[in-house]
C-alpha positions as CSV (number, residue, x, y, z in Angstrom):
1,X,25.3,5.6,-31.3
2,X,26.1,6.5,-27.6
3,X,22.8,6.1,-25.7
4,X,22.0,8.3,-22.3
5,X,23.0,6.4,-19.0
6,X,19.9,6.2,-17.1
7,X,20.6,8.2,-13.9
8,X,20.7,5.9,-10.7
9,X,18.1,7.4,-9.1
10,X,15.6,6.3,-11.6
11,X,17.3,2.9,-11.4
12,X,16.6,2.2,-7.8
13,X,13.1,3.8,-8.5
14,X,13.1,0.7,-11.2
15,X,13.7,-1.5,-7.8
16,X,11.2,0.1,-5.6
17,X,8.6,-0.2,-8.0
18,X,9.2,-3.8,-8.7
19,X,9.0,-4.4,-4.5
20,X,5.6,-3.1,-4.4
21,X,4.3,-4.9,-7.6
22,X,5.7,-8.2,-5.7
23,X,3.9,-7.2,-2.5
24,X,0.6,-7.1,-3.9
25,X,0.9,-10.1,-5.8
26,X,1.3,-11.6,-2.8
27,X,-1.3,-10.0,-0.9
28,X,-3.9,-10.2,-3.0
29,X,-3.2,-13.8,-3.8
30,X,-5.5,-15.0,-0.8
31,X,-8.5,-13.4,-1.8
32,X,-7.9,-14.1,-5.6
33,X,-8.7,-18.0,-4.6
34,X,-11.1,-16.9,-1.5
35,X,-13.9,-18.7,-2.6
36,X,-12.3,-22.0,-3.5
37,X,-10.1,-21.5,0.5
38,X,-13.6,-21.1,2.4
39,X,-15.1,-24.3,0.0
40,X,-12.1,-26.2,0.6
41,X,-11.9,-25.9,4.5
42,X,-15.3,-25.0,5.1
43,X,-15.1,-21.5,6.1
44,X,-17.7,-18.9,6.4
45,X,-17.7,-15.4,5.6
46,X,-17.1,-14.3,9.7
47,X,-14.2,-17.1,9.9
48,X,-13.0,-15.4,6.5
49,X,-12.9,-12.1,7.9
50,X,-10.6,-13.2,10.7
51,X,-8.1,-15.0,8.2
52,X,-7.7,-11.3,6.7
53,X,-7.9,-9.4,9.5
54,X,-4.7,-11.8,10.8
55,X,-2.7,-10.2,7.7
56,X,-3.9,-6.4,8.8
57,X,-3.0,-7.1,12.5
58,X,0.2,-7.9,12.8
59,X,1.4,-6.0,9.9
60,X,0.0,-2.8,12.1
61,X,1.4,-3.4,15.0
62,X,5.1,-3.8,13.1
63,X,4.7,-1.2,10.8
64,X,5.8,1.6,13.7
65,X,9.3,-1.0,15.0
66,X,9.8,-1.5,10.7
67,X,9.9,1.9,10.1
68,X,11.9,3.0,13.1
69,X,14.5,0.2,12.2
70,X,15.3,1.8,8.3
71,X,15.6,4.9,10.0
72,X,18.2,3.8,12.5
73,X,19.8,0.8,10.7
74,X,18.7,1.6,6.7
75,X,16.1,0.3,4.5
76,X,18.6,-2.2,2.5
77,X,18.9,-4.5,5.6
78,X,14.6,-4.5,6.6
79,X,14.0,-4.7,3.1
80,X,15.9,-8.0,2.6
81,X,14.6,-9.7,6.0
82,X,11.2,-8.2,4.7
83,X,10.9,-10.1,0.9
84,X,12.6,-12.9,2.5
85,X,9.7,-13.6,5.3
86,X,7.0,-12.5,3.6
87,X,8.2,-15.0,0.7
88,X,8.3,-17.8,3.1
89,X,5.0,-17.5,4.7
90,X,3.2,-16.3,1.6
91,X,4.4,-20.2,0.3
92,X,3.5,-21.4,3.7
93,X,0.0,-20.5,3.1
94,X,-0.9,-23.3,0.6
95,X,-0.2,-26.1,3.0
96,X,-2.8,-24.6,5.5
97,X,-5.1,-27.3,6.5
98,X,-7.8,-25.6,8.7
99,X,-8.7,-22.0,10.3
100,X,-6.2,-21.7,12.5
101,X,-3.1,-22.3,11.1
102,X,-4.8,-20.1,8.0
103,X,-4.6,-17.9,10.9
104,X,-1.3,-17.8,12.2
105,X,0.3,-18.1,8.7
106,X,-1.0,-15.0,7.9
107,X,-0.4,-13.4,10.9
108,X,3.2,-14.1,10.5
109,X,3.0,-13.0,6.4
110,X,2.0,-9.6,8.1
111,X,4.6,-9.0,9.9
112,X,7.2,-10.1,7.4
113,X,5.5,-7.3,5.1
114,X,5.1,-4.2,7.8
115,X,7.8,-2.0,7.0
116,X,7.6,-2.0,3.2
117,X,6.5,1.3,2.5
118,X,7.8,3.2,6.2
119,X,11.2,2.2,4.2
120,X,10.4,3.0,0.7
121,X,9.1,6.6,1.5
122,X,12.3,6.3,3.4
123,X,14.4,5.7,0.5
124,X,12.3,8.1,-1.8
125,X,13.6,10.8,1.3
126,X,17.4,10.0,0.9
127,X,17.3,9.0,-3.2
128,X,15.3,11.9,-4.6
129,X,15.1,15.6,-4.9
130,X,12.5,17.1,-3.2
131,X,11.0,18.1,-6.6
132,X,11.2,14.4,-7.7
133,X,8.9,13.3,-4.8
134,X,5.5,13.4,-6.1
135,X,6.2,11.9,-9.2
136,X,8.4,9.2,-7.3
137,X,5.4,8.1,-5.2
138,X,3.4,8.3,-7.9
139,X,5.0,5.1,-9.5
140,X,6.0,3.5,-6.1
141,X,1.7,3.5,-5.7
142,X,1.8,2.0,-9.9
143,X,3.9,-0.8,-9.0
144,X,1.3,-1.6,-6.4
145,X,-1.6,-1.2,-9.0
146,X,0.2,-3.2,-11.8
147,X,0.9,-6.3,-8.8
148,X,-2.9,-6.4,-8.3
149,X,-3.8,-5.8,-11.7
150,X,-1.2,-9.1,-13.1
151,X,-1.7,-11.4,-10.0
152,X,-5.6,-12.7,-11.5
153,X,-3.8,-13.6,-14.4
154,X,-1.6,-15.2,-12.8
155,X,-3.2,-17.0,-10.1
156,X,-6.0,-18.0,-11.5
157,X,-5.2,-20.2,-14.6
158,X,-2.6,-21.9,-12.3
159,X,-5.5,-22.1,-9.6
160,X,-8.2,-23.4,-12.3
161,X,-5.4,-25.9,-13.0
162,X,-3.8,-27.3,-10.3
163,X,-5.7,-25.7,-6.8
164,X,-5.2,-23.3,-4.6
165,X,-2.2,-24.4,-2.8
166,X,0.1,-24.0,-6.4
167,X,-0.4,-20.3,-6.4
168,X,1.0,-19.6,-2.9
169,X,4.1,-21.3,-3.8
170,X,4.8,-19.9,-7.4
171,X,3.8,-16.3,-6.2
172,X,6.4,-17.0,-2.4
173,X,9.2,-18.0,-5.1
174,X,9.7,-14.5,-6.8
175,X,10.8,-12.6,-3.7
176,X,14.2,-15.0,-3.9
177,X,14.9,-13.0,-6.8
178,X,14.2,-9.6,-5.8
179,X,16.6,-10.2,-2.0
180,X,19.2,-11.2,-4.1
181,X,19.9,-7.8,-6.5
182,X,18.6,-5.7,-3.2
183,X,21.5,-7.3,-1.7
184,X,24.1,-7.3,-4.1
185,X,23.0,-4.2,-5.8
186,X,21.5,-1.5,-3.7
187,X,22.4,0.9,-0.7
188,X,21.1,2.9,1.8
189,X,22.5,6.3,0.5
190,X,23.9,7.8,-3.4
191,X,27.0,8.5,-1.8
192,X,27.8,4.9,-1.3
193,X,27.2,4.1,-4.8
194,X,30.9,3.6,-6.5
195,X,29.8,3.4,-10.2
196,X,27.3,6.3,-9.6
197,X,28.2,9.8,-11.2
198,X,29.5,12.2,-8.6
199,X,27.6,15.2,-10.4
200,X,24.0,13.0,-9.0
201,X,25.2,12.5,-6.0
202,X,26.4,15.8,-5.4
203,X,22.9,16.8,-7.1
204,X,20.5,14.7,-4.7
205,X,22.5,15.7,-1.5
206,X,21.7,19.2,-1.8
207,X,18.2,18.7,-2.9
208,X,16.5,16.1,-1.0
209,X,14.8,16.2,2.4
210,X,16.8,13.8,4.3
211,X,20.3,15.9,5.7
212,X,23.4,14.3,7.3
213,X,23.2,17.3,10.2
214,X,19.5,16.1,11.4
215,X,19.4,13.8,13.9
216,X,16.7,11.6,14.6
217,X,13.6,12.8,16.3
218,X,12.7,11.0,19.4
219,X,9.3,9.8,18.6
220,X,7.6,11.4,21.7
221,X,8.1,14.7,19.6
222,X,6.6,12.9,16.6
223,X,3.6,12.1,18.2
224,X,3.1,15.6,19.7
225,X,3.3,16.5,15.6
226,X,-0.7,18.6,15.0
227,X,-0.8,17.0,11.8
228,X,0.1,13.5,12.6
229,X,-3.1,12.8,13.9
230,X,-5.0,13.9,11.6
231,X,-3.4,12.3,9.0
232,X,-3.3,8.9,11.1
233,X,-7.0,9.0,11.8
234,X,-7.3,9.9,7.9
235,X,-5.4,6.8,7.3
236,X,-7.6,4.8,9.2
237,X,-10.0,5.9,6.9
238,X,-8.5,5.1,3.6
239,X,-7.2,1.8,3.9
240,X,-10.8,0.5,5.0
241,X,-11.4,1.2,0.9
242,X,-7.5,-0.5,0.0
243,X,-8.7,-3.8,1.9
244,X,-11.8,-4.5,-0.1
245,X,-10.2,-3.7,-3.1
246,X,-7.1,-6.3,-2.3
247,X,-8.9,-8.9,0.1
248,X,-12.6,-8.6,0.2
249,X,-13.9,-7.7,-3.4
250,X,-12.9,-10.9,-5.7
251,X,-15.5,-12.7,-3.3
252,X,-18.1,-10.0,-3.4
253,X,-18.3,-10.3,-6.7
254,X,-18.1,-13.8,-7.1
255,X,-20.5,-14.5,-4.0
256,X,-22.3,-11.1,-3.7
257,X,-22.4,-10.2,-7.3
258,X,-22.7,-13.7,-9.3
259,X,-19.8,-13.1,-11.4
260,X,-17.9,-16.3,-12.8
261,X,-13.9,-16.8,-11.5
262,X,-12.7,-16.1,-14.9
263,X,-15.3,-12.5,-14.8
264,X,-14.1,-11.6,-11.4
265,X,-10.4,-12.0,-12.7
266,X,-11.0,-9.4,-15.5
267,X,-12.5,-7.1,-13.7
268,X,-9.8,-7.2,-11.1
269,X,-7.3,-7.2,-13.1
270,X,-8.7,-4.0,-15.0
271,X,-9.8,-2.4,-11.7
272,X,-6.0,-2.4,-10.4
273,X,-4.6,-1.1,-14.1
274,X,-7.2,1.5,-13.7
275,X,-5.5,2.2,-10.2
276,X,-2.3,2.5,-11.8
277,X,-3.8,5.6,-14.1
278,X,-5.2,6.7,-11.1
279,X,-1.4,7.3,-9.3
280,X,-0.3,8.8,-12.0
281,X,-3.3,11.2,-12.7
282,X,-3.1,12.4,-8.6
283,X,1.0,12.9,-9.2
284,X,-0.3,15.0,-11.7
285,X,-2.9,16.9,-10.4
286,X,-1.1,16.8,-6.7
287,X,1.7,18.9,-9.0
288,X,-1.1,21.3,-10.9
289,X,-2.6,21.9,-7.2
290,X,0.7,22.6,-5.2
291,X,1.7,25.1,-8.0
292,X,-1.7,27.1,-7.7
293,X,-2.7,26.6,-4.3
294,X,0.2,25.9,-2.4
295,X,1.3,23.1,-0.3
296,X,-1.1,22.9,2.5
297,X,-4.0,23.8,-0.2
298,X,-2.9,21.7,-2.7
299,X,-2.1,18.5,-0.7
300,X,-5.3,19.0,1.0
301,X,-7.4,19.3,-2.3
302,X,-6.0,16.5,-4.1
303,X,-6.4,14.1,-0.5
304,X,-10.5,15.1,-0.5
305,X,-11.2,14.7,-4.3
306,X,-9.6,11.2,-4.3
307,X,-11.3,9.9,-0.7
308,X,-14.6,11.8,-1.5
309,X,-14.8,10.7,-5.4
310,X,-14.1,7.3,-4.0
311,X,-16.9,7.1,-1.2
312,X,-19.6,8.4,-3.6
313,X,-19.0,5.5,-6.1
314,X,-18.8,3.1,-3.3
315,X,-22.4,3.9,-2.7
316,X,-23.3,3.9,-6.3
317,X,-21.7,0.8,-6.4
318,X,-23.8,-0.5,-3.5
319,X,-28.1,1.0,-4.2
320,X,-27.7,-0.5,-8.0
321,X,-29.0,-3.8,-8.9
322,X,-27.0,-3.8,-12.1
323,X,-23.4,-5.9,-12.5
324,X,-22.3,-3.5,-15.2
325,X,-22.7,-0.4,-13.4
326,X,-21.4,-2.1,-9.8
327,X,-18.0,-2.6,-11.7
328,X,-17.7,0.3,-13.7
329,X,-17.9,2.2,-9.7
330,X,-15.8,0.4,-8.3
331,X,-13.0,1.0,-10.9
332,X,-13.4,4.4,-10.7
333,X,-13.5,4.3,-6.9
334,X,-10.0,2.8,-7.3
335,X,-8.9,5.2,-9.4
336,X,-10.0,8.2,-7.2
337,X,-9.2,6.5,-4.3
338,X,-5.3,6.4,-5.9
339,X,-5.4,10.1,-5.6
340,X,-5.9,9.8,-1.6
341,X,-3.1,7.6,-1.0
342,X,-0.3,9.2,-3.1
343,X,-0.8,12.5,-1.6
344,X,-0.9,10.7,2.3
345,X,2.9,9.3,1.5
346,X,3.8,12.9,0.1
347,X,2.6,14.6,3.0
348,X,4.8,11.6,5.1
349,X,7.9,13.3,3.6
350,X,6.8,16.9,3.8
351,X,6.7,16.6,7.9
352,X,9.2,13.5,8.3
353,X,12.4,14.6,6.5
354,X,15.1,12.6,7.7
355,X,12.8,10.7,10.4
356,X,10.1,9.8,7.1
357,X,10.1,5.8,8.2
358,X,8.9,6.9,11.2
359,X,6.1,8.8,10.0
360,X,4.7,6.6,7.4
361,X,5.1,3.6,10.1
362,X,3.0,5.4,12.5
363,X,0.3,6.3,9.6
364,X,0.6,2.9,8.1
365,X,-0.3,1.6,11.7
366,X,-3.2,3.2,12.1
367,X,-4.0,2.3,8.7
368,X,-3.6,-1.6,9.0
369,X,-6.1,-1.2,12.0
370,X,-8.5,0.3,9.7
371,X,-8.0,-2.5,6.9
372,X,-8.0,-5.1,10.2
373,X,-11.4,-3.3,11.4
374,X,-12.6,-4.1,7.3
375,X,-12.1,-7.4,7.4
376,X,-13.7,-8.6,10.8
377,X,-16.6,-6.1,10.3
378,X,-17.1,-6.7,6.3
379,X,-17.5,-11.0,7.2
380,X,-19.5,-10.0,10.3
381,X,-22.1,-7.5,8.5
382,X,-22.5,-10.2,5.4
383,X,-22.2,-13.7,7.9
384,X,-25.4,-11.9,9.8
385,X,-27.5,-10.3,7.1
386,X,-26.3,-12.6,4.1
387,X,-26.2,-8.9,1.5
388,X,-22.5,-8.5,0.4
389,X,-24.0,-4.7,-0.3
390,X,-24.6,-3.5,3.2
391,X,-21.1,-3.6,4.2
392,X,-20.6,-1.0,1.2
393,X,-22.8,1.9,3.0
394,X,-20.8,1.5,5.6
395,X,-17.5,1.8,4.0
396,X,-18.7,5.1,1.4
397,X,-19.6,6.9,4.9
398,X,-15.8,6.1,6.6
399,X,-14.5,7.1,3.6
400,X,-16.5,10.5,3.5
401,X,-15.2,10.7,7.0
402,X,-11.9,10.1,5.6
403,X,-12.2,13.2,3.5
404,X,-13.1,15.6,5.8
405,X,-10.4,14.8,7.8
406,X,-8.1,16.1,5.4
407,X,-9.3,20.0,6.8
408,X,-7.1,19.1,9.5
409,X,-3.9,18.1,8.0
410,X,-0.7,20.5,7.2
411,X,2.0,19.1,5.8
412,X,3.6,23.3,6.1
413,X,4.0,21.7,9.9
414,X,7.1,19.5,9.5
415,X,9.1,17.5,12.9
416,X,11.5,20.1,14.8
417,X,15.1,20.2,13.6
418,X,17.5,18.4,15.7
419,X,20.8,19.4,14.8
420,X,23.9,17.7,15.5
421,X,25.9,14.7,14.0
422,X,24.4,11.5,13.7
């Protein structure tokens, strides 16, 4: 029986996937084990809020250099100095003995992660036909889902067991792995694929966004883009909701909520599979919208029923006094909330083309300072009123804000052509 050679494209979607599952195992890991790091070294909920906010930081202000670096250079290269110093600092982190080398290890995680996804849309731009790219960020997003979802179970039977520290270490180890087959394994285009069919590469070179005639767009155009701002400011928006998913909620519902460590891993765990469905349900609707609406419509659409679904169950979540109904909101806020992002990283292709790192560096940016202005204003809000809910008002009305922000944003308004060898 002669089984069907799975094309390479879906092979390196295989390796993207499984770099976005390790990055939010290791980013959630911190706030997995939150509680028992603030009972160990004697940390409050503001001093907290700053250990996060060192992550959001400096992975911000890299995102823009990361993404402009796999655009210039490739994404093979940043992706293995990436895994390999996030891996070391993400171990680092369990020999932190205080607040301020918490600090400045997870400042310098931050910037070993910026540039993950500015280089994975990248590769998505180069890899994929464009009428493979909605599906193809759909499962880039699951493998970020499914990292959150298996990093409880993980981390916290070893945690329970043996400490904090022993998670940090375990969870630093796997990116080791993941360099090496980048390295030995993957490149930056088809064509320099030897044992890859010439009928897929011939296939993806006429079909996907990125063209060998385009040169590079100096980012002084970029920024003139009208829908880069929008989308930015958007951003800013969203990833205030994707940071107290991955770093603020395992406390709130241990500390705001009452839940036990073992409750606080299910529901995590569940809330991030749910997020996983969620991808793959906005893929799909993203799809069923662009064929009846059209592009603009349709990517516009699916961003405001994800961001807008999401801030009304935020609030839900916040005004009810009961632990059932708190969950059950904020898995479905996850879920909606999936919607919002895939279509953000879509419409990062639609306008970037062959400068796409670029793009989704400068919207990552501006959303790192969102998740950075989460984390100091989340441990603020709760350090001064001691209510783990009122920080939850505020976050349903950004991402309202969020939503109607998505009026403003074309993707049918793509960076100028720049023709010429490159």
């Amino acid at each position: 029986m002669n089984l069907i050679p799975i094309p390479y494209r879906f092979r390196v979607l295989v390796l993207l996937c499984s770099l976005t599952t390790l990055t939010y195992m290791d980013r959630i890991c911190i706030s997995i084990v939150g509680v028992r790091i603030k009972s160990d070294l004697h940390l409050n909920n503001e001093q907290f809020g700053w250990v996060l906010a060192a992550f959001a930081l400096a992975y911000a202000m890299f995102e823009i250099p990361s993404g402009m670096l796999g655009d210039r250079i490739g994404p093979r290269k940043v992706f293995i100095r990436i895994v390999l110093f996030w891996s070391f600092f993400t171990a680092l982190t369990g020999l932190a003995s205080g607040l301020i080398t918490l600090i400045i290890i997870r400042f310098l995680f931050g910037a070993g992660e910026s540039g993950t996804y500015p280089n994975s849309i990248l590769v998505v731009s180069r890899w994929f036909p464009v009428s493979e790219t909605g599906k193809t960020l759909s499962w880039v997003g699951i493998g970020s889902q499914l990292g959150a979802a298996i990093a409880p179970l993980i981390i916290v039977p070893i945690a329970i067991a043996y400490g904090w520290r022993i998670p940090f270490f375990v969870i630093g180890s796997m990116g080791i792995v993941w360099a090496w087959v980048c390295y030995s394994w993957f490149r930056d285009f088809p064509a320099q694929m030897k044992a890859m069919p010439a009928s897929e590469k011939k296939m993806i070179e006429l079909s996907c966004r990125h063209k060998d005639q385009q040169h590079l767009v100096p980012w002084k155009l970029i920024f003139r883009n009208s829908t880069l701002w929008p989308l930015m400011l958007m951003y800013f928006c969203c990833q205030w909701a994707n940071y107290f998913f991955i770093a603020w909620m395992p406390v709130y519902l241990q500390e705001g909520r009452g839940f036990t460590e073992n409750s606080m891993k299910e529901i995590t765990s569940v809330l991030f599979i749910v997020g996983a469905s969620g991808f793959i349900a906005g893929g799909a609707s993203g799809d069923w919208f662009l064929k009846r609406k059209g592009l603009k419509k349709g990517r516009r659409l699916t961003g405001m029923l994800g961001l807008g679904v999401c801030g009304f169950l935020l609030f839900l979540a916040a005004i009810t006094s009961n632990n059932s109904i708190t969950a059950s909101c904020l898995i479905g806020a996850n879920f909606s909330f999936s919607f919002g992002v895939m279509v953000s990283y879509a419409v990062c292709a639609d306008i970037g083309r062959n400068n796409a790192g670029t793009v989704t560096g400068a919207m990552n940016f501006f959303g790192q300072m969102g998740a950075f202005s989460l984390a100091i204003i989340f441990g603020k809000v709760v350090q001064v009123t001691h209510h783990f809910d009122y920080p939850l008002y505020l976050l349903a009305i950004v991402m309202i804000i969020g939503c109607l922000l998505w009026l403003a944003i074309d993707p049918e308004k793509p960076l100028p052509l720049v023709e010429g060898n490159t």
